[in-house]
BAFI-3210 file (N, C-alpha, C; in Angstrom, 3 decimals, decimal comma, padded with zeros to 6 digits):
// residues 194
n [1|2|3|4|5|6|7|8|9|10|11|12|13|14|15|16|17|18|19|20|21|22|23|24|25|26|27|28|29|30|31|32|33|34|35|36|37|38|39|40|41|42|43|44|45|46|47|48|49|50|51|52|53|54|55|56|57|58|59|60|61|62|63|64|65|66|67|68|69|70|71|72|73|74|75|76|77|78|79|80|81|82|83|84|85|86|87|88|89|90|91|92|93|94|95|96|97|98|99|100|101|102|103|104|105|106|107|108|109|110|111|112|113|114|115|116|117|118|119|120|121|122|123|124|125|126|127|128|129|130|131|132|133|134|135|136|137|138|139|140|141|142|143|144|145|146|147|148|149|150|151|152|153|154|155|156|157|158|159|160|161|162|163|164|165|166|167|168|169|170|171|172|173|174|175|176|177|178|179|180|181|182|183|184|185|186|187|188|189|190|191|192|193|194]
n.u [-124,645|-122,504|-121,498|-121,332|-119,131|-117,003|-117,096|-115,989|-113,838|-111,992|-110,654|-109,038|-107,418|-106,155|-104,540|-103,169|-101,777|-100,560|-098,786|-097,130|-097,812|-098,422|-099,751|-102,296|-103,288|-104,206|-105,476|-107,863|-107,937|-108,925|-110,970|-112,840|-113,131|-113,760|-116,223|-118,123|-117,752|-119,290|-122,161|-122,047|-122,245|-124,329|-126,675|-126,509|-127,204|-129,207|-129,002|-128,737|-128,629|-126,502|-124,353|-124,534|-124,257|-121,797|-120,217|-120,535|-119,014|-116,605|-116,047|-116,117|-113,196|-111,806|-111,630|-110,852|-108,393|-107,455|-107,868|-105,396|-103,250|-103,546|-104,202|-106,191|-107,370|-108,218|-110,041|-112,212|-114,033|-114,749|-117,709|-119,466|-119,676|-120,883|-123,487|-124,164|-123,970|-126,430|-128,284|-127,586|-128,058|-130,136|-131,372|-129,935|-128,023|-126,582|-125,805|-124,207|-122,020|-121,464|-120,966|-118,754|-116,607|-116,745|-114,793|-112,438|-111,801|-110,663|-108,858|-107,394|-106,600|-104,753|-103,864|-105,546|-104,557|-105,132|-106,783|-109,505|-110,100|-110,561|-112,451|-114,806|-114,738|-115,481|-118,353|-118,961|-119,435|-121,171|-123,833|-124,192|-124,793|-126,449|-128,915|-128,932|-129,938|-132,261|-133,756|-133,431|-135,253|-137,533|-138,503|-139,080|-140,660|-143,126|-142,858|-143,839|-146,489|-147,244|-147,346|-149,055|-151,410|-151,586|-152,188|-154,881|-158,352|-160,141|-163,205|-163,931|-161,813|-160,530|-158,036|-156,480|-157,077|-154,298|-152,838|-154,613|-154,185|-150,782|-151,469|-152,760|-150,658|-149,030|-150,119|-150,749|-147,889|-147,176|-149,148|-147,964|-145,424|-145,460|-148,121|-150,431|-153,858|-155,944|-158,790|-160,991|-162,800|-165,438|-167,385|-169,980|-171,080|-174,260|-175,107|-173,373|-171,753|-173,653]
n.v [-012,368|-011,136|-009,550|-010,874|-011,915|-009,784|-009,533|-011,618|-012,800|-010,924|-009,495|-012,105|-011,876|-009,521|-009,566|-011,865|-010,589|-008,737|-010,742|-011,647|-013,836|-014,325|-016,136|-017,309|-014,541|-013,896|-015,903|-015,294|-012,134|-012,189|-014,196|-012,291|-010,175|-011,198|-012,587|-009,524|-008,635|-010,337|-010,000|-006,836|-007,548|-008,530|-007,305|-005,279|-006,127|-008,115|-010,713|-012,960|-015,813|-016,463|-015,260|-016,349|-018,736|-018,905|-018,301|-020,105|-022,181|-021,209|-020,110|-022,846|-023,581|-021,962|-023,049|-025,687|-024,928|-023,316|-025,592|-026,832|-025,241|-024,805|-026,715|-027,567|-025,368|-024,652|-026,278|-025,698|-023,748|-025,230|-026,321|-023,069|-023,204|-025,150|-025,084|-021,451|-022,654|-024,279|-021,876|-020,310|-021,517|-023,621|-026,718|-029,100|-028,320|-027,282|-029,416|-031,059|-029,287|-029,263|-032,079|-032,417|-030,263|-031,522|-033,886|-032,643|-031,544|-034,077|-035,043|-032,912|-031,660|-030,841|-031,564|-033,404|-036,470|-039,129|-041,973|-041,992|-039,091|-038,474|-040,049|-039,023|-036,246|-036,498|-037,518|-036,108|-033,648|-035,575|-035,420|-033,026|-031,310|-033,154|-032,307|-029,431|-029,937|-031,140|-029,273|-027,413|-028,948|-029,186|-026,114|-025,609|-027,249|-026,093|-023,498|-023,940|-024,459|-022,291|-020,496|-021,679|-021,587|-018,854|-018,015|-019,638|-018,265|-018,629|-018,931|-020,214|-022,029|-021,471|-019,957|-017,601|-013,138|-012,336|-014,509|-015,024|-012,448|-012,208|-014,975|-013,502|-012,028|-013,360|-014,830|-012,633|-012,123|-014,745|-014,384|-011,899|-013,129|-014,997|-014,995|-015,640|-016,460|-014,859|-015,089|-013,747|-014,037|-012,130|-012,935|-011,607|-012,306|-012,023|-012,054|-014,338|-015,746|-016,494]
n.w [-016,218|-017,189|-015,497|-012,869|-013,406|-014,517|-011,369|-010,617|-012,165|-012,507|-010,437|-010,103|-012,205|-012,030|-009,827|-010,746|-013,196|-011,146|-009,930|-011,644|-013,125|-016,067|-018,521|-016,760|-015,926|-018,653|-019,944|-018,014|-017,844|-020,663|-021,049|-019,343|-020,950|-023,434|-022,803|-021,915|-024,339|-025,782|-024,589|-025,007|-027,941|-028,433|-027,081|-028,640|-030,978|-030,928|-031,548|-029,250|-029,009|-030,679|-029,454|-026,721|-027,488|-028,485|-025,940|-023,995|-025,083|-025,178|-022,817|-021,627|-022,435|-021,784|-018,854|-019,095|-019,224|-017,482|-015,717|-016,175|-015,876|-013,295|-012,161|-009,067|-008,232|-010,842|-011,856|-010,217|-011,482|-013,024|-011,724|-011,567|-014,576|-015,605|-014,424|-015,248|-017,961|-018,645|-017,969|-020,215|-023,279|-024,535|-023,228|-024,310|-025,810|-023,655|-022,295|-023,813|-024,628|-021,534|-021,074|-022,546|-021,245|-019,061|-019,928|-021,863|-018,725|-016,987|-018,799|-019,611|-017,675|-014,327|-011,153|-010,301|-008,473|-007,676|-007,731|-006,624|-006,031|-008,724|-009,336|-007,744|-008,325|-011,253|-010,488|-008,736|-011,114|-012,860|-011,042|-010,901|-013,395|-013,714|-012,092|-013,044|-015,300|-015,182|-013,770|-015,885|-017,869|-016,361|-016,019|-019,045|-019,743|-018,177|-018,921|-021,414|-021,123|-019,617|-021,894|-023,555|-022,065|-022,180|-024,773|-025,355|-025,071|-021,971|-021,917|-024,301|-024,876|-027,118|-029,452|-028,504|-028,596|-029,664|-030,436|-033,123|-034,158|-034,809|-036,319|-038,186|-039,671|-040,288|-042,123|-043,602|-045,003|-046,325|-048,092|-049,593|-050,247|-051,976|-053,496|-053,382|-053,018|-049,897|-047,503|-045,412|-042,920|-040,813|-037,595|-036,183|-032,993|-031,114|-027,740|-026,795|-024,880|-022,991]
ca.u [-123,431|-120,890|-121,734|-120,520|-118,239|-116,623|-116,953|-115,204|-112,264|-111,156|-109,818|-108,140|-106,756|-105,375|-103,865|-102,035|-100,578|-099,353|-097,489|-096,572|-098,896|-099,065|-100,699|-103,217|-103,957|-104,469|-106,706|-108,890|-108,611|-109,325|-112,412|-113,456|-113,224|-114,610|-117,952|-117,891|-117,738|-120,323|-123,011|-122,689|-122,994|-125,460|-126,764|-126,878|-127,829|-130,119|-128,099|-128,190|-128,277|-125,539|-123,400|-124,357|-123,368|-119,857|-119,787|-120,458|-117,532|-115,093|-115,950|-115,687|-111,650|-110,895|-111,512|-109,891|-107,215|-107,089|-107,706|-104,210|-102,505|-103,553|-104,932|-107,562|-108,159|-108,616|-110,947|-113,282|-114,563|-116,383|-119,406|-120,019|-119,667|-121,946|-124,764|-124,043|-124,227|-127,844|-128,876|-127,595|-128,744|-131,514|-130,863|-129,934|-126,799|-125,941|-125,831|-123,065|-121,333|-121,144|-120,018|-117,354|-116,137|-116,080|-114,292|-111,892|-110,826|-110,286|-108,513|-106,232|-106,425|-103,892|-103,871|-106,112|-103,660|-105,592|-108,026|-110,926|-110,608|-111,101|-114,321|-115,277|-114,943|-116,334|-119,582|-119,827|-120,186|-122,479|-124,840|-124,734|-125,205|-128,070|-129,839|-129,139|-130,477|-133,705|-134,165|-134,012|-135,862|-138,657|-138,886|-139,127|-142,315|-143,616|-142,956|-144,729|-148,044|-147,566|-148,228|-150,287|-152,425|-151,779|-152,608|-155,920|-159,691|-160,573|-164,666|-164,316|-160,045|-159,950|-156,782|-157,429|-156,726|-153,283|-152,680|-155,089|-153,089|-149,906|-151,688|-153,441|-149,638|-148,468|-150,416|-150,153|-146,379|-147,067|-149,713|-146,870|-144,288|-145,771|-149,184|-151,560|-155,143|-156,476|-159,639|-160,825|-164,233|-165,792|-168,638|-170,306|-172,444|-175,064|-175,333|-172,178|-171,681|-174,891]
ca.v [-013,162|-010,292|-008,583|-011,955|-012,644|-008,947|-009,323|-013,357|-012,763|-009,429|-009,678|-012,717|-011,379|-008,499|-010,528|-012,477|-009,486|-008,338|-011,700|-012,326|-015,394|-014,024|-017,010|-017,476|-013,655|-013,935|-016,689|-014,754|-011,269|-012,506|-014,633|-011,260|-009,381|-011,797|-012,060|-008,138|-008,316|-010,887|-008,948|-005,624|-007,430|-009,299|-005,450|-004,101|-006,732|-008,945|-012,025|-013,593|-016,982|-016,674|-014,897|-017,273|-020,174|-018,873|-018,333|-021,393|-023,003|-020,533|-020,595|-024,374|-023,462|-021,091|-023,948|-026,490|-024,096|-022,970|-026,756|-027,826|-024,277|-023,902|-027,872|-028,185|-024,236|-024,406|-027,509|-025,725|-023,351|-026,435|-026,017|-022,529|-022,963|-026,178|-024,011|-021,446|-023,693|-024,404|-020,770|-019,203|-022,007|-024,772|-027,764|-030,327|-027,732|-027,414|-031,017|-031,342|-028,511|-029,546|-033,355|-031,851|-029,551|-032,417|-034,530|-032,007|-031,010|-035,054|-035,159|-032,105|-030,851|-031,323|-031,594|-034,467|-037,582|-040,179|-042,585|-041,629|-038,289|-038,129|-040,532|-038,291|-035,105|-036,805|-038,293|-034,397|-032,630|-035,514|-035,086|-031,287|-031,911|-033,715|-031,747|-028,689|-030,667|-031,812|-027,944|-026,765|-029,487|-028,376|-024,750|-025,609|-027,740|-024,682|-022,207|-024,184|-024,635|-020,907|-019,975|-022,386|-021,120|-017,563|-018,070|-019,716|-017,978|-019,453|-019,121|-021,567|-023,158|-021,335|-019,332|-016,163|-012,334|-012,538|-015,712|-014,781|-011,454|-013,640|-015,763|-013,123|-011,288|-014,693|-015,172|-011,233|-012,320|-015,809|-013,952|-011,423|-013,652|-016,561|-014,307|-016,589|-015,299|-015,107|-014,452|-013,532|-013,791|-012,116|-012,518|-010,906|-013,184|-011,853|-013,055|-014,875|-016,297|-017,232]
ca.w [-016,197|-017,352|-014,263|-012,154|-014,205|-013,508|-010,301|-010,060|-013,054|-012,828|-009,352|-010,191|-013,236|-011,897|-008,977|-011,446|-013,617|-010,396|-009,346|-012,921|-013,968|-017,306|-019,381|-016,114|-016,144|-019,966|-019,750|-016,819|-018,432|-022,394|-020,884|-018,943|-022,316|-024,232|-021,959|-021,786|-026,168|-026,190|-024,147|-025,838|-028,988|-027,989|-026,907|-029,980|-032,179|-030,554|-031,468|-027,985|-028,525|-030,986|-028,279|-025,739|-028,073|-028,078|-024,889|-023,648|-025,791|-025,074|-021,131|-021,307|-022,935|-020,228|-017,452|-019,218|-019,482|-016,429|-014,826|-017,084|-015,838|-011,732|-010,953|-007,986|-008,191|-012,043|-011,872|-009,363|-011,901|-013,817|-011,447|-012,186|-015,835|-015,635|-014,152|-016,427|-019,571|-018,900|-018,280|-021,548|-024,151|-024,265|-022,186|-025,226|-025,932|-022,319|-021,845|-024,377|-023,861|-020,103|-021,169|-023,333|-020,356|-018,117|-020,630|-021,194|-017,512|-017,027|-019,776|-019,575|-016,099|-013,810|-009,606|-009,333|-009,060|-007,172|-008,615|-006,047|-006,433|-010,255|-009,698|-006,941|-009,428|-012,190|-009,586|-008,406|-012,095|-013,610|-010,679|-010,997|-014,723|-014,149|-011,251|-013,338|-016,507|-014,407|-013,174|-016,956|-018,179|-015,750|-016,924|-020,352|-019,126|-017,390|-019,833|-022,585|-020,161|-020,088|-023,079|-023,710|-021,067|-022,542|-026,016|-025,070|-024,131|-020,826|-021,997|-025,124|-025,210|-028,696|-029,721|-027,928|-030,031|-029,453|-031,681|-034,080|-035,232|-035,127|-037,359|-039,333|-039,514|-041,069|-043,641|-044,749|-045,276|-047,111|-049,496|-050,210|-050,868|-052,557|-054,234|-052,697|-052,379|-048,694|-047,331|-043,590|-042,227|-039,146|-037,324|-034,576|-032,507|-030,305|-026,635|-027,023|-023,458|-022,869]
c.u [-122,199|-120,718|-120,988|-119,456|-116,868|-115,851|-115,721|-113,855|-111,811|-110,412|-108,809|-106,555|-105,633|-104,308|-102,609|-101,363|-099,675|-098,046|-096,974|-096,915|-099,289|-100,185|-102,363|-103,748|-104,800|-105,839|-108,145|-109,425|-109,689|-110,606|-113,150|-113,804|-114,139|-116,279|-118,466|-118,343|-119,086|-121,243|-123,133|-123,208|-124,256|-127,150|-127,464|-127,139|-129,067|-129,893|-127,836|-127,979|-127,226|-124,260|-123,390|-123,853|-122,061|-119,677|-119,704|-119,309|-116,566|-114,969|-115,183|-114,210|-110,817|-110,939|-111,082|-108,295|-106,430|-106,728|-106,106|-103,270|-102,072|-103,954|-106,022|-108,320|-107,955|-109,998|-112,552|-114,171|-115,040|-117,550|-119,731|-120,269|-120,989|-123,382|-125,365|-124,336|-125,705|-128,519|-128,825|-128,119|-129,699|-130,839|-129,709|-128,749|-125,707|-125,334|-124,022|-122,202|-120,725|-120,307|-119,021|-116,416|-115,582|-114,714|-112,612|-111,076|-110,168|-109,114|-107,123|-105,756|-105,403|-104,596|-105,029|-105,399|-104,084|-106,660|-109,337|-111,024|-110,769|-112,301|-114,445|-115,456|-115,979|-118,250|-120,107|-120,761|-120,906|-124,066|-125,311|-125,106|-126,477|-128,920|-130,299|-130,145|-132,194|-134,108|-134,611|-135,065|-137,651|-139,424|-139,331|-141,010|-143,216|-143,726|-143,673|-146,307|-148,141|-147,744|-149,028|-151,465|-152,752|-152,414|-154,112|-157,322|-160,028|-161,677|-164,234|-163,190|-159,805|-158,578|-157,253|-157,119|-155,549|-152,687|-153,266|-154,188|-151,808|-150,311|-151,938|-151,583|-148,809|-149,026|-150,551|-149,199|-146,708|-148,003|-148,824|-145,780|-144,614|-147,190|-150,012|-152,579|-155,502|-157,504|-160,002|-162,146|-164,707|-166,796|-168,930|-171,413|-172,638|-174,862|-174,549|-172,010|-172,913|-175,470]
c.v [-012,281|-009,608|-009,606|-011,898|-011,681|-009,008|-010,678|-013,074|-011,541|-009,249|-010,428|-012,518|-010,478|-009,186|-011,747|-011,480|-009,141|-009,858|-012,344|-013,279|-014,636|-015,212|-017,450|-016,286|-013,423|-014,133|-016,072|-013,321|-011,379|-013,120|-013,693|-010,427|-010,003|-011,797|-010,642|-008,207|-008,784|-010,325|-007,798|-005,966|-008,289|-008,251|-005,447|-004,967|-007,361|-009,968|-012,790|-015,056|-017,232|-016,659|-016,135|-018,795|-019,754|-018,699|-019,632|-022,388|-022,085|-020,107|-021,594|-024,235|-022,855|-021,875|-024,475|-025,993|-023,695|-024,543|-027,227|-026,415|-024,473|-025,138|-027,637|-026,730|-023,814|-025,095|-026,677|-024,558|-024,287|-026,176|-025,082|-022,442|-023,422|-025,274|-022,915|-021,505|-023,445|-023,228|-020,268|-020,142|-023,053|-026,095|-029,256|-029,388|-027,625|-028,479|-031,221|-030,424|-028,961|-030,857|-032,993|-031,013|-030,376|-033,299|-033,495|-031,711|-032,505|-035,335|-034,014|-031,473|-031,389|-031,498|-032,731|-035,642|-038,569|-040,433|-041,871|-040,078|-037,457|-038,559|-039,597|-036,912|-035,364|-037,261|-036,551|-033,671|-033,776|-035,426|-033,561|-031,287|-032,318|-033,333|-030,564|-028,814|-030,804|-030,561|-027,571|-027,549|-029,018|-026,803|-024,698|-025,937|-026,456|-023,658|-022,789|-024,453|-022,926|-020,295|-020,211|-022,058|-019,632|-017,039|-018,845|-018,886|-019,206|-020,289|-020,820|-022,404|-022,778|-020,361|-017,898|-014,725|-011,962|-013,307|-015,415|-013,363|-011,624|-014,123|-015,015|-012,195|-012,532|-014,903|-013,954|-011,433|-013,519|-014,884|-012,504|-011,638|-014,027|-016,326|-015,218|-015,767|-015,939|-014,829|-014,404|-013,385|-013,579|-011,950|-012,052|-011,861|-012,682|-012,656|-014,387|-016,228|-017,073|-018,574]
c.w [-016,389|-016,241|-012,953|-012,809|-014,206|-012,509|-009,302|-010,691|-012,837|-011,934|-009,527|-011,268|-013,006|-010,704|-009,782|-012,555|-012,326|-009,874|-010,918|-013,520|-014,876|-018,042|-018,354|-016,037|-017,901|-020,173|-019,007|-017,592|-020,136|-022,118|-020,235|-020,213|-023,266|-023,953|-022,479|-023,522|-026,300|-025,418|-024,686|-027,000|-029,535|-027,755|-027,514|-031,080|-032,277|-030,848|-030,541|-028,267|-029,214|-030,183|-027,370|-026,474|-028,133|-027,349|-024,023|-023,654|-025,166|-023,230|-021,103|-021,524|-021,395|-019,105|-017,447|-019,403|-018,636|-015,291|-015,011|-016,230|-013,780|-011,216|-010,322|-008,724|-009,609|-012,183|-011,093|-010,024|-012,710|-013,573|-011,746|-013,534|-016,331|-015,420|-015,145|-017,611|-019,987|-018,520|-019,212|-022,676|-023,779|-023,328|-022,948|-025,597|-024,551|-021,643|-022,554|-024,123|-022,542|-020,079|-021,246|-022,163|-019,429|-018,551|-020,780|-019,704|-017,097|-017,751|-019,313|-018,203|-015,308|-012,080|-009,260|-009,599|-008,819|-007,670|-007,605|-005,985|-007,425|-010,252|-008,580|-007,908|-010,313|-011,385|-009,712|-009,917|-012,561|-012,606|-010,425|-012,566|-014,634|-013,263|-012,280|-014,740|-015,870|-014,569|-014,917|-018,090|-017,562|-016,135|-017,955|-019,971|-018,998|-018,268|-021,096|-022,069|-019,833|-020,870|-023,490|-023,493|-021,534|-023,859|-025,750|-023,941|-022,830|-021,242|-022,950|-025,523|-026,700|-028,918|-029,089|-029,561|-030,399|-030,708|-033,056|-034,706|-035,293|-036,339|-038,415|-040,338|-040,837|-042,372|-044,828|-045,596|-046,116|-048,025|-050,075|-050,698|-051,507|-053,616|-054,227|-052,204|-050,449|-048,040|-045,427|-043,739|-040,520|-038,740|-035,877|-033,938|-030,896|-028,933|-026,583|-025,636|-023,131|-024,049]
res [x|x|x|x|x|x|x|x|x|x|x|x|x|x|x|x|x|x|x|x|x|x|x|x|x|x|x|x|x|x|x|x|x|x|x|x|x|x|x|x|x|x|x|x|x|x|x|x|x|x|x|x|x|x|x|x|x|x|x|x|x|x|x|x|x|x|x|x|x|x|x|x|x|x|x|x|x|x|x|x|x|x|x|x|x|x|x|x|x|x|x|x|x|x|x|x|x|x|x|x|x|x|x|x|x|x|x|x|x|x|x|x|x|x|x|x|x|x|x|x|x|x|x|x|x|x|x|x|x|x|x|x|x|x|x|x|x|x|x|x|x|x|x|x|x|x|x|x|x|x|x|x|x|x|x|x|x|x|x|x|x|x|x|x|x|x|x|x|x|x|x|x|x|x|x|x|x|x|x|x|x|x|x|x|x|x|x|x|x|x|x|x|x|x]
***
């Protein structure tokens, strides 16, 4: 996303220092910077979903910011944001986030004056909203039938050895915190398969 994101604001940005749209270059460079901040320290900490939770919010600012500053061609960064949204956090953050964005550009945006094409706006982002909602709803599906599938032996559906040193890793840590005895038993059984 900082790599799009680059490649979409920075042009514009600089395009408005040169014609003097300070508060619209602001807006464009400060949300390029900001991205740019949140990725390295995202980097170097491993904090992503924190990052991506402020990013999210402080996207959603820069559109409504831009929708209230530039009209039609503020408004038309909603959809990428929307999209977006539901790539960097879970779907049940994205959702709101994305309301709030819509709510927002309605709300503060300027250049749409006619009743049909505010419901026409509003029609567009909640069915991108809710395709993109469907799509990450789906993955989630998918990615929990993948592990699922990964953490289980084929032969007998038991936790494969994966899970088990996970588990055995877990309860090292609870009988070091908490001085709880633990015991482990292993057996070897012969002709196993058969």
């Amino acid at each position: 996303m900082a790599i799009a994101a680059g490649f979409t604001l920075l042009p514009f940005g600089i395009y408005r220092l040169i014609h003097s749209d300070w508060f619209q270059a602001a807006v464009d460079l400060g949300t390029e910077t900001l991205i740019l901040s949140l990725t390295i320290f995202a980097w170097r900490t491993g904090k992503v979903q924190q990052a991506c939770r402020i990013l999210i919010y402080t996207n959603s600012l820069a559109v409504i910011a831009s929708s209230h500053q530039l009209g039609l061609a503020g408004v038309l960064w909603l959809y990428p944001i929307i999209v977006a949204n539901f790539f960097l956090v879970n779907r049940h953050q994205a959702l709101v986030a994305s309301l709030l964005l819509l709510f927002g550009v309605i709300t503060v945006g300027r250049g749409i004056h006619d009743f049909l094409a505010m419901a026409s706006l509003i029609a567009a982002a909640l069915a991108a909203i809710s395709v993109v909602y469907t799509f990450a709803y789906r993955v989630s599906v998918q990615r929990e039938q993948l592990e699922t599938l990964a953490a289980l032996d084929a032969l007998t559906g038991l936790f494969n050895r994966r899970i088990f040193q996970e588990e055995c890793e877990r309860h090292r840590q609870a009988m070091a915190r908490e001085g709880t005895p633990c015991g482990l038993l292993v057996m070897d059984l012969d002709h196993f398969k058969s």
